[in-house]
C-alpha positions as CSV (number, residue, x, y, z in Angstrom):
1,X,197.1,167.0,148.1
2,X,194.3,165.3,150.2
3,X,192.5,166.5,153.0
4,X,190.9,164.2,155.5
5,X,188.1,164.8,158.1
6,X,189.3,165.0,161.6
7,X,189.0,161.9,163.1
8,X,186.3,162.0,166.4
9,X,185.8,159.4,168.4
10,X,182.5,158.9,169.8
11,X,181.6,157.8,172.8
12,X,178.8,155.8,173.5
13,X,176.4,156.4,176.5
14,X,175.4,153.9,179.1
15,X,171.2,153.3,179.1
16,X,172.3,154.0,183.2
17,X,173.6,157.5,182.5
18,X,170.4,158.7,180.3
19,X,167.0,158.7,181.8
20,X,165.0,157.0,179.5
21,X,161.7,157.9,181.2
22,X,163.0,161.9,180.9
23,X,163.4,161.2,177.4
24,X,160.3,159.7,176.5
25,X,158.3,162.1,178.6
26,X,160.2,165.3,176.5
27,X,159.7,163.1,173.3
28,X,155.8,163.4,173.7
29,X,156.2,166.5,174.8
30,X,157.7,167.8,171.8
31,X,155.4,165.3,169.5
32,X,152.5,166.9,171.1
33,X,153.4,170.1,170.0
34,X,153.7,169.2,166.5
35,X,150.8,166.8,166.2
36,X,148.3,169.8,167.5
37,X,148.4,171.8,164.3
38,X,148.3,168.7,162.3
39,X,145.5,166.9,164.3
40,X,143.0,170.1,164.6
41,X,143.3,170.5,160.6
42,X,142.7,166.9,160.1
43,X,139.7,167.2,162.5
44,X,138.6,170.2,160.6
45,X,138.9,168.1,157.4
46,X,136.5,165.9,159.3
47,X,134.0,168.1,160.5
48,X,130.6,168.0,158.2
49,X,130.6,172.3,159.3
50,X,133.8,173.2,157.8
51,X,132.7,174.9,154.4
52,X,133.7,172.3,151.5
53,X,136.4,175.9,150.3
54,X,138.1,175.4,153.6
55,X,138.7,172.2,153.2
56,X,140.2,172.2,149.6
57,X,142.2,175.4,151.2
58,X,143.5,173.0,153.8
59,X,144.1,169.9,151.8
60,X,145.7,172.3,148.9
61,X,148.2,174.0,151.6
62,X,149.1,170.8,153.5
63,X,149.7,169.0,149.7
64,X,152.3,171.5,148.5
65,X,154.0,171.4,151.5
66,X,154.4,168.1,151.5
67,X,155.0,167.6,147.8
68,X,159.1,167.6,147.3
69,X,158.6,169.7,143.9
70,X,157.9,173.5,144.2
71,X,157.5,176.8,142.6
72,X,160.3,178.0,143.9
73,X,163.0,175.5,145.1
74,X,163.6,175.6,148.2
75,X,167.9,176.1,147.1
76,X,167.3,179.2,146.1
77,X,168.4,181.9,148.5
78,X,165.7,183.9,150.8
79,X,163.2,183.1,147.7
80,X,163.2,179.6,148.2
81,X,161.0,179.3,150.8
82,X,158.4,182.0,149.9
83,X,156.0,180.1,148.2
84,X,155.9,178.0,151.2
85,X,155.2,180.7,153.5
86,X,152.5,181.8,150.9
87,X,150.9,178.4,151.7
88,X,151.6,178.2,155.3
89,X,149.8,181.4,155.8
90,X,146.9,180.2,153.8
91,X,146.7,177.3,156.1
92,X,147.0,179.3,159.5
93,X,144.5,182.3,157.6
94,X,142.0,179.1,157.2
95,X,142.5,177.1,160.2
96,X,142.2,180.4,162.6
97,X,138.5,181.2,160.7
98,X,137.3,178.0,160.6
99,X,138.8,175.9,163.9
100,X,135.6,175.7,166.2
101,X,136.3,174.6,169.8
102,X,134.4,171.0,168.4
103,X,137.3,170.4,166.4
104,X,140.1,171.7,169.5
105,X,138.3,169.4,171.8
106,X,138.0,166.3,169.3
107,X,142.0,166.9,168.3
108,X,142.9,167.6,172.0
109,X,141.1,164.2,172.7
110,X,143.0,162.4,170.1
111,X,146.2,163.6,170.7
112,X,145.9,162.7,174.7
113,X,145.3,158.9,173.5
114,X,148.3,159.1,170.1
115,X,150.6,161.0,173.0
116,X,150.0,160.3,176.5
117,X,151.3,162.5,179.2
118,X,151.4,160.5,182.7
119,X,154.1,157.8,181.6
């Protein structure tokens, strides 16, 4: 006995019936919101006043939640993601002490030119 999938038929949108410039504009939009974290802790990285401990802090965070192996795999029900909350919250704890509004402005600068608004 074989099952199949259901059979759907997808239907293709005209570029006339999306508005491409909508899209774009919510695209940014939404980049923007993710690039802000990122950019202030790479402009805290940067920054010859963030304390060389915050910085391996950050850099230590941002690698294990990048690197695909963990602690705790990730498969593993409700614990499989607390090891990276433990080093999300290290990252926030460290970014919140140590952001200065040097860094906001410098991030907030680069992220107007990587993700520009008035298009």
């Amino acid at each position: 006995m074989t099952h199949s999938a259901p059979s759907v038929d997808a239907e293709v949108l005209e570029s006339s019936v999306v508005d491409e410039a909508l899209l774009l504009r919510l695209l940014r939009r939404a980049g923007r919101a993710v690039a802000r974290p990122a950019l202030e802790c790479l402009e805290m990285l940067l920054d010859p006043d963030t304390p060389p401990t915050a910085k391996l802090t950050v850099l230590a965070a941002l690698t294990y939640l990048l690197v695909p192996l963990d602690v705790i795999p990730d498969f593993i029900p409700a614990a499989g993601f607390s090891d990276d909350l433990v080093a999300m919250t290290a990252l926030l704890g460290v970014c919140g002490r140590h952001r200065s509004e040097a860094v906001r402005m410098r991030a907030q600068r680069r992220l107007d030119r990587w993700f520009p608004l008035g298009r």
